[in-house]
C-alpha positions as MATLAB code, in Angstrom:
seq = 'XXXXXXXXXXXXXXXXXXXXXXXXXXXXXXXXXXXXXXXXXXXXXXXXXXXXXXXXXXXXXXXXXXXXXXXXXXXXXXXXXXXXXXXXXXXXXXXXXXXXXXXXXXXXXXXXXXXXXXXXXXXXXXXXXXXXXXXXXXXXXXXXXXXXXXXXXXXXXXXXXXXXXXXXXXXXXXXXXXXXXXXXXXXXXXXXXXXXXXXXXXXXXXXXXXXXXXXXXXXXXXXXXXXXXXXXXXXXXXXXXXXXXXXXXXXXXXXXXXXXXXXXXXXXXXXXXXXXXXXXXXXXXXXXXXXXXXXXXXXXXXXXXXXXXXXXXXXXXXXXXXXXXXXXXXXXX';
ca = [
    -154.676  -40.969   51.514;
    -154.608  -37.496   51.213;
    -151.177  -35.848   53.179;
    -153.428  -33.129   54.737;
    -155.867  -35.998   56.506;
    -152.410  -37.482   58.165;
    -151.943  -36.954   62.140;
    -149.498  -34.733   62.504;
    -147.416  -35.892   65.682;
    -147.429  -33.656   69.092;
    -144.911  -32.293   70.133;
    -143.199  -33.425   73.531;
    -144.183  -31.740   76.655;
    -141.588  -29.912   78.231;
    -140.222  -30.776   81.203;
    -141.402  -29.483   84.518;
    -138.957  -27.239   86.206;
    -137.280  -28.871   88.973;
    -138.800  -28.341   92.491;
    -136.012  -27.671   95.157;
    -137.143  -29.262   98.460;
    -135.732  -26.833  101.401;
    -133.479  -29.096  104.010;
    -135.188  -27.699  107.233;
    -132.895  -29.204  110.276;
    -134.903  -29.460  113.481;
    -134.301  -27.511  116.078;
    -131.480  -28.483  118.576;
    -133.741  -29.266  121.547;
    -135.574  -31.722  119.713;
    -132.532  -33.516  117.786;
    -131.158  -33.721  121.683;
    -134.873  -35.682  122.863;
    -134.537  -37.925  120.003;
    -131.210  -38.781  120.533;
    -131.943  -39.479  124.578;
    -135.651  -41.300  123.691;
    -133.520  -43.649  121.510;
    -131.001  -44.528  123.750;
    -133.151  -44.895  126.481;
    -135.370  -47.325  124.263;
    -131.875  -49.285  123.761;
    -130.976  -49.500  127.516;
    -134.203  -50.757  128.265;
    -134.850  -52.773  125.635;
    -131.233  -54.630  125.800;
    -132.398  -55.155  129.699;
    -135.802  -56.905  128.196;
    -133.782  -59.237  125.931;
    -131.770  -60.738  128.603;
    -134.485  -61.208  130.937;
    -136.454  -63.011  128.229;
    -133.815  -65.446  128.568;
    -132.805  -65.523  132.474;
    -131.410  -68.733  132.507;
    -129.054  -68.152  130.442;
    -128.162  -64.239  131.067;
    -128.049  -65.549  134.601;
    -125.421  -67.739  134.297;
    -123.439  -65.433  132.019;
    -123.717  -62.685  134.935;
    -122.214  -65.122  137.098;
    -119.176  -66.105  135.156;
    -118.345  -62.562  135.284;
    -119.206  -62.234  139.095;
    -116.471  -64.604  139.689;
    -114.233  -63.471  137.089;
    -113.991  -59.954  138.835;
    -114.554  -61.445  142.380;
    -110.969  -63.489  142.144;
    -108.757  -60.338  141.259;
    -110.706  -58.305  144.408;
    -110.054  -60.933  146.539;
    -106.512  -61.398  145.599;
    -105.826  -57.660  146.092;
    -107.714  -57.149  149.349;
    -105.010  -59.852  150.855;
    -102.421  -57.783  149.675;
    -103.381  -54.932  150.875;
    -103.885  -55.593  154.187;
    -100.284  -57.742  154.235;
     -99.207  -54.134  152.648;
    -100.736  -52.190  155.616;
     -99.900  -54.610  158.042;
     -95.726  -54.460  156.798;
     -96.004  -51.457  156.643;
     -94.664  -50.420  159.858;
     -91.573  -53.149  160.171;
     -90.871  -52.169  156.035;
     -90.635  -48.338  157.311;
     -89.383  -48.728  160.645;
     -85.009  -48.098  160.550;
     -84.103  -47.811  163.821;
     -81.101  -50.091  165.273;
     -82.031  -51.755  168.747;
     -79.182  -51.905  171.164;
     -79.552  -54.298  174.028;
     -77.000  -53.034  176.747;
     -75.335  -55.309  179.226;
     -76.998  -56.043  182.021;
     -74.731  -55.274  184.498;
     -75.229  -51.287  183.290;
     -77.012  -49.131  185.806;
     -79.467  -46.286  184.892;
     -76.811  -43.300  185.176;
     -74.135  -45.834  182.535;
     -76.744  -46.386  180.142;
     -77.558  -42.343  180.299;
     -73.982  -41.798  179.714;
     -73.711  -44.178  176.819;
     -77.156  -42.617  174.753;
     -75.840  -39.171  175.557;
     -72.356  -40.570  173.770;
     -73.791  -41.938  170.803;
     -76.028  -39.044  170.468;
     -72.770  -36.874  169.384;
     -72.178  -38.788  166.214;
     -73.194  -37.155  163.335;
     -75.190  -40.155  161.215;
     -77.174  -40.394  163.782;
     -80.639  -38.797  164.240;
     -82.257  -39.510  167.604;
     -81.268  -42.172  171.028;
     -83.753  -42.977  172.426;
     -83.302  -44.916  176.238;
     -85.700  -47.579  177.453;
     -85.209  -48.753  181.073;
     -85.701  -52.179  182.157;
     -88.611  -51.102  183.995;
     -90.021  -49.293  180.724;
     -89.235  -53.095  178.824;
     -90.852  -55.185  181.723;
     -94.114  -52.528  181.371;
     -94.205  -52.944  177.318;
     -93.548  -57.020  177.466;
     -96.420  -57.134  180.117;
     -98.660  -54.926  178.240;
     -98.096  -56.997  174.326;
     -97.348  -60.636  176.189;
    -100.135  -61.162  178.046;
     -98.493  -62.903  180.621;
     -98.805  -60.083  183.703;
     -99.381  -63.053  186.608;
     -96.072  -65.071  185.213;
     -94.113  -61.594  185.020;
     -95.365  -60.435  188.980;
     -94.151  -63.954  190.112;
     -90.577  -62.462  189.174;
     -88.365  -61.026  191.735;
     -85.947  -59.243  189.665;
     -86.057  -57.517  186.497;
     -84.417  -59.551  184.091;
     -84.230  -57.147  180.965;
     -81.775  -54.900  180.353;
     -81.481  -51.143  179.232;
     -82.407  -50.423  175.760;
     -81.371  -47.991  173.093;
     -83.248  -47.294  170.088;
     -80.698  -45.600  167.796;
     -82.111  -43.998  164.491;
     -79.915  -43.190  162.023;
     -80.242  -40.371  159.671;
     -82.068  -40.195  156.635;
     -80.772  -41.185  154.041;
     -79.759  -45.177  152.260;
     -80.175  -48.358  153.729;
     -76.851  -49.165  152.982;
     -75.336  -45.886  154.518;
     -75.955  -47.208  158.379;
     -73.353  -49.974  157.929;
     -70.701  -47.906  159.784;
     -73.041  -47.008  162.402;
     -73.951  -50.296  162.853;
     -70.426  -51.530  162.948;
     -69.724  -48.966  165.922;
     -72.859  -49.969  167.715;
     -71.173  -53.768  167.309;
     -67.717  -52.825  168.296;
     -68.829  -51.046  171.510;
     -67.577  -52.288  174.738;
     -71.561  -51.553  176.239;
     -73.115  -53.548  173.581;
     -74.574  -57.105  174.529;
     -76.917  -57.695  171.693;
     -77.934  -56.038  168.290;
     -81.296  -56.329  166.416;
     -81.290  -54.988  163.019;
     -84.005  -56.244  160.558;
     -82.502  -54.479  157.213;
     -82.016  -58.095  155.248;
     -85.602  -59.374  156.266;
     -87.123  -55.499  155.526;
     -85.715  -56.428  152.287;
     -87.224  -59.561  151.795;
     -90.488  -58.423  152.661;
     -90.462  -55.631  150.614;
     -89.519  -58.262  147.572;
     -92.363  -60.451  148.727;
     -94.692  -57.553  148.366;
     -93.601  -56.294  145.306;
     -93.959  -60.093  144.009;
     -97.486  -60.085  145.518;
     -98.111  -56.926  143.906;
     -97.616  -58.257  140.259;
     -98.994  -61.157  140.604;
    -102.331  -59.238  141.619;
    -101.869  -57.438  138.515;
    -101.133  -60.464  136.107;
    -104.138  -62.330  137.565;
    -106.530  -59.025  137.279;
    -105.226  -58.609  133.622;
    -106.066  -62.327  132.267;
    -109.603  -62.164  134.059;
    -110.587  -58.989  132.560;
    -109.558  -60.623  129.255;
    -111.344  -63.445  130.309;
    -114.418  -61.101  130.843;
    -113.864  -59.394  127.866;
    -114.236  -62.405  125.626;
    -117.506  -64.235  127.777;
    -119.113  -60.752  127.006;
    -118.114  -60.499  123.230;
    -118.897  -64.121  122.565;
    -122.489  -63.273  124.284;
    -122.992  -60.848  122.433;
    -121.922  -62.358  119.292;
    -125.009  -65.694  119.605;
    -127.291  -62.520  120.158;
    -125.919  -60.624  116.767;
    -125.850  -64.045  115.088;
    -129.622  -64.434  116.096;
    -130.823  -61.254  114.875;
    -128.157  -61.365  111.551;
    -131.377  -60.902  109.360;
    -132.568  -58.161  111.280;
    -129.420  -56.350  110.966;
    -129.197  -57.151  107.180;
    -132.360  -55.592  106.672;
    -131.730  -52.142  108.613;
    -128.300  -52.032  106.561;
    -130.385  -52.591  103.328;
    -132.482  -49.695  104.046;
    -129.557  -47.344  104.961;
    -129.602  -47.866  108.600;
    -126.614  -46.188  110.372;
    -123.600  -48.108  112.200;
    -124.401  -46.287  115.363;
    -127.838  -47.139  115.525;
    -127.631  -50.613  114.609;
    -125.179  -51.342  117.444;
    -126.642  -49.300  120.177;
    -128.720  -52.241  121.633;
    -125.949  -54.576  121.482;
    -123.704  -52.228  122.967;
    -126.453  -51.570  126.540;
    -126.276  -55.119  126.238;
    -122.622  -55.211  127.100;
    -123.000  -52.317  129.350;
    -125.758  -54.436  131.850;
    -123.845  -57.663  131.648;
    -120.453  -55.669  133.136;
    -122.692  -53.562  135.421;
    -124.418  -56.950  136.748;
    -121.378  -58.844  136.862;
    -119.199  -55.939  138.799;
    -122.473  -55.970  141.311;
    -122.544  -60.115  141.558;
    -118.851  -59.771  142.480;
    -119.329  -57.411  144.781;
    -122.208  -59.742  146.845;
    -119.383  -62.781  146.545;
    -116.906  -60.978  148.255;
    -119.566  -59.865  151.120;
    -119.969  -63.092  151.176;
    -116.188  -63.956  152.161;
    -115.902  -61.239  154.501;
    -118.754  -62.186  156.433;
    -117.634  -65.726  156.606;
    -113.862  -65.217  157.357;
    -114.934  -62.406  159.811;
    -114.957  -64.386  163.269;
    -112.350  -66.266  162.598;
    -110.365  -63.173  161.448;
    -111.934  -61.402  165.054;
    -110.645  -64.442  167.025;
    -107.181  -64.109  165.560;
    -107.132  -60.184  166.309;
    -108.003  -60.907  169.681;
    -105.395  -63.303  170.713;
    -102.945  -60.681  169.355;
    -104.482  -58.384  171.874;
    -105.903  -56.523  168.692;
    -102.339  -55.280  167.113;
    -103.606  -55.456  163.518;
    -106.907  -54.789  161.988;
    -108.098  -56.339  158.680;
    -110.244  -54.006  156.448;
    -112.927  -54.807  153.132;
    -113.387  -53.292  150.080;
    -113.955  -50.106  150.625;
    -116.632  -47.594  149.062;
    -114.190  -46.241  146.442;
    -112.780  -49.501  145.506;
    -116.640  -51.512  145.026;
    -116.993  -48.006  142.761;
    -113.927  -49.316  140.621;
    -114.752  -52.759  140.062;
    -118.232  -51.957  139.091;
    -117.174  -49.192  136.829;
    -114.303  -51.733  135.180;
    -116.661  -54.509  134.467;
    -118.793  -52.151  132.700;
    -116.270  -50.169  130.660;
    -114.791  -54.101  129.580;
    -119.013  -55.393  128.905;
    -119.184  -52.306  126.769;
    -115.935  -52.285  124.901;
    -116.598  -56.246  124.338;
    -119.714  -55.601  122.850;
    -118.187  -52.720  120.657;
    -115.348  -54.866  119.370;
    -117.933  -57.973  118.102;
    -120.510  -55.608  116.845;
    -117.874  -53.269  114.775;
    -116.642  -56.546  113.404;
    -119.882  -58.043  112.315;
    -120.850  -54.706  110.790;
    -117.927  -54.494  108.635;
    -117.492  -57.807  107.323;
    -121.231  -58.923  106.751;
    -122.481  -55.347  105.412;
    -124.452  -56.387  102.172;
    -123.138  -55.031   98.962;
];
């Protein structure tokens, strides 16, 4: 064949300069409306999962009720035992029961004596008449007390010594003892003591209790939400496959966390109603044979604001810890 009737071979193309795509970011106000359109989506969506199963979202919401009712209920008792100590824990005067066979001007005489001494802050003098007017007034028994023909209580006097330590009144109250006028001493100091003990006792054990529940919460919600991660595993395998970020992926499971806490605080909430209103008559009954000296108070605005806002901070951080985990170890490589 002749070499001038051979194909001579092409020559490559050459390459097509490269095209530079411009990043154009979108404008703030629009990032900001995607960002709240998808986590509205999430809330709302997280909400329609659970009520496609109520039965068992229901009974999930009320483990939880009772998980954070038991802590409330435990502190609202101690509470009112607080405010209801609170006078005899802060109350440090010594009560000085003078002999009875001191008239009005001798009794004078001896709170104007002790009222020299320098560890002591104020004397105050009751008279019998003063005593017999109080006792009637707390007692209850005014038609026992007329049938009476003499006064049988004695002057009073309410010493208070100065500010300052417990421990620092012991030579007052040794002089109080050692007085000639003196018939009888109350001091409560060693039970003021033991209440305050008691109360400090009742205090942690509030505390201990509220911690294991909220753990106890904290694991209900993160094994929850774990079956619901474990159902939709594919789903999540996928999105990771196709570059789907951490933040979006656990979003839904996270509102999830956030309405079982929110539900749960509110569930609590209606069981200790509930209490109240059953305990308050016989609660009302008790007052009332006291002649109303105590009062017992509920939970309070501030305090339903807490527990609601506590069982949703532990639904969401439950969620959080389950869903970090699950994205971490089963992330396809």
């Amino acid at each position: 064949m002749n070499a001038s009737a051979q194909a001579t071979p092409r020559a490559a193309p050459e390459p097509l300069p490269a095209i530079r795509v411009a990043h154009v970011r979108a404008p703030l106000g629009e990032r900001v409306a995607a960002w709240r359109d998808q986590h509205f989506y999430s809330l709302f969506s997280s909400l329609g999962r659970m009520s496609a199963r109520p039965w068992a979202s229901g009974l999930t919401v009320l483990v939880l009720g009772f998980a954070l009712a038991l802590p409330m209920l435990f502190w609202l008792v101690y509470d009112n035992a607080r405010e209801l100590s609170s006078g005899m824990r802060e109350a440090r005067e010594i009560t000085v029961f003078l002999k009875p066979e001191l008239g009005t001007d001798a009794a004078t005489a001896v709170a104007t004596r002790w009222r020299t001494r320098t560890d002591v802050a104020e004397v105050t003098l009751r008279s019998p008449e003063q005593g017999l007017a109080e006792f009637r007034h707390l007692s209850g028994f005014g038609e026992a007390l007329d049938a009476l023909q003499d006064n049988p209580l004695p002057s009073v006097l309410v010493v208070m010594p100065k500010a300052g330590r417990e421990g620092d009144s012991g030579a007052l109250l040794a002089a109080l003892q050692a007085d000639q006028d003196t018939d009888l001493i109350q001091y409560d100091a060693v039970w003021r003591r033991k209440l305050s003990g008691m109360l400090h006792l009742g205090q942690r054990f509030v505390a201990v209790i509220a911690a294991l529940l909220a753990l106890a919460t904290l694991l209900v919600i993160g094994n929850t939400v774990r079956m619901d991660i474990q159902a939709r595993s594919g789903e999540i395998a996928v999105m990771q496959t196709i570059g789907a970020s951490n933040g979006f992926i656990r979003r839904p499971f996270l509102y999830a966390g956030f309405w079982y806490g929110l539900l749960g605080g509110v569930v609590a909430l209606l069981l200790v109603g509930a209490v109240e209103f059953a305990l308050a008559a016989p609660i009302r009954a008790l007052a009332d044979s006291y002649s109303r000296v105590f009062a017992i108070h509920g939970i309070t605005l501030q305090v339903a604001l807490a527990v609601v806002a506590a069982g949703t901070l532990i639904g969401w951080l439950g969620a959080y810890v389950v869903t970090m985990r699950h994205l971490i170890v089963g992330r396809p490589r």
